[in-house]
C-alpha positions as a Markdown table, in Angstrom:
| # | Residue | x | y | z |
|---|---|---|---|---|
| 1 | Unk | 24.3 | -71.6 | -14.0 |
| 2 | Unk | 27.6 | -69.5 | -13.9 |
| 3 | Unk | 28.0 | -66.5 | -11.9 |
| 4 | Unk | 30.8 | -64.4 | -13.2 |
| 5 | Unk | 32.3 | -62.0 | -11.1 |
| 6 | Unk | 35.7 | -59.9 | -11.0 |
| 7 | Unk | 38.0 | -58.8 | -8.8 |
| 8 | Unk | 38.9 | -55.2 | -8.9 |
| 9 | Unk | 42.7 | -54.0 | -6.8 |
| 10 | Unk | 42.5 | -50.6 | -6.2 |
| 11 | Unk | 45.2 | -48.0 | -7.2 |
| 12 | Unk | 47.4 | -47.3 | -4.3 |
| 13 | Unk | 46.5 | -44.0 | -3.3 |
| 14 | Unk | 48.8 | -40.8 | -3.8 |
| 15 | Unk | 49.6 | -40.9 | -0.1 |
| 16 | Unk | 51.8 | -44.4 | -0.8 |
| 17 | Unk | 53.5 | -43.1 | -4.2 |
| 18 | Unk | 54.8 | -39.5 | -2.2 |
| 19 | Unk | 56.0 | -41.2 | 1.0 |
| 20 | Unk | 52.9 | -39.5 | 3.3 |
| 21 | Unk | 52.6 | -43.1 | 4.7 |
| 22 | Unk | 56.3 | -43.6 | 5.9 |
| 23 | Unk | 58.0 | -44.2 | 9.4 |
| 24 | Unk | 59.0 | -40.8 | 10.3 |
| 25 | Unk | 62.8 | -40.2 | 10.2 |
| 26 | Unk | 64.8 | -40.5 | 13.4 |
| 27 | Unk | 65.5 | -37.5 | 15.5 |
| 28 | Unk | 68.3 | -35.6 | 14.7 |
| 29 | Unk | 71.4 | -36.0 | 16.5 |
| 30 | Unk | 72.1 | -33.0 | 18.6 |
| 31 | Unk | 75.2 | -31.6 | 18.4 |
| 32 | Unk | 77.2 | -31.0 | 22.2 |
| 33 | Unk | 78.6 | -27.4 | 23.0 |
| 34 | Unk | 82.5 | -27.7 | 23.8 |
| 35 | Unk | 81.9 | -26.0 | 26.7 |
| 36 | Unk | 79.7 | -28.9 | 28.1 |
| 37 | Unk | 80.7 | -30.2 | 31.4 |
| 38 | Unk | 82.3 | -33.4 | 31.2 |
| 39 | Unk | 83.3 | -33.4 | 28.0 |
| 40 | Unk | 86.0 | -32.3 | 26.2 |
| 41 | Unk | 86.4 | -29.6 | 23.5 |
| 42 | Unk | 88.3 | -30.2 | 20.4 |
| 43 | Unk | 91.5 | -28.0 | 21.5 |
| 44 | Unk | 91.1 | -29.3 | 25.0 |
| 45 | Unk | 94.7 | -30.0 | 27.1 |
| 46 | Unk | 95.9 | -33.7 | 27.3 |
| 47 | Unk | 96.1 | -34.7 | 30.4 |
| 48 | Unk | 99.7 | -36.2 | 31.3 |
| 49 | Unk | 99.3 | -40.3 | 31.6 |
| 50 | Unk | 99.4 | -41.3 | 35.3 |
| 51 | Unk | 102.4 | -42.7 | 37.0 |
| 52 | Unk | 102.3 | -46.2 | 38.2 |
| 53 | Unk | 103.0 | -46.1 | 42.2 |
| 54 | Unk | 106.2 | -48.5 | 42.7 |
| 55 | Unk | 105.9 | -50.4 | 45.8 |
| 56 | Unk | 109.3 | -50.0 | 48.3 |
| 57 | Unk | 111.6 | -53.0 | 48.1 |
| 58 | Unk | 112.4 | -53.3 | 51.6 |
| 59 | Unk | 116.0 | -54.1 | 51.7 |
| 60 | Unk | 118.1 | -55.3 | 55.1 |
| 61 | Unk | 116.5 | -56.9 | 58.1 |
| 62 | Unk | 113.1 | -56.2 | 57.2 |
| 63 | Unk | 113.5 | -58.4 | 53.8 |
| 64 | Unk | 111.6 | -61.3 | 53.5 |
| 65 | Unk | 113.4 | -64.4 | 53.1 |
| 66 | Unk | 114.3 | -66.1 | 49.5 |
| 67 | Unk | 111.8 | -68.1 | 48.6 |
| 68 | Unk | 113.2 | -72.2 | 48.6 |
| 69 | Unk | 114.7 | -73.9 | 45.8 |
């Protein structure tokens, strides 16, 4: 004896061919006021580039000694 069967696949459902089923799309990216604290408009001023603090070269009796050779 023989028993004969057959396998049926289903047809994807509708909800597969549309795109119901998926991942939702990331949140949008929200776009920052230029007035926002902290962070700079488009037309904002530059701020001049800080000065680098020279130390005094103490010069006469208060020099340290040359270093030896």
């Amino acid at each position: 004896m023989f028993n004969s069967f057959t396998i049926t696949i289903p047809e994807p459902p509708e909800a597969f061919a549309n795109g119901a089923l998926d991942p939702p799309p990331p949140p949008p990216v929200l776009a920052v006021p230029f007035d926002a604290p902290g962070v700079p408009g488009p037309f904002a001023p530059v701020p001049p580039p800080p000065v680098p603090a020279v130390p005094p070269v103490p010069v006469g009796p208060a020099a340290p000694p040359p270093p030896p050779a």
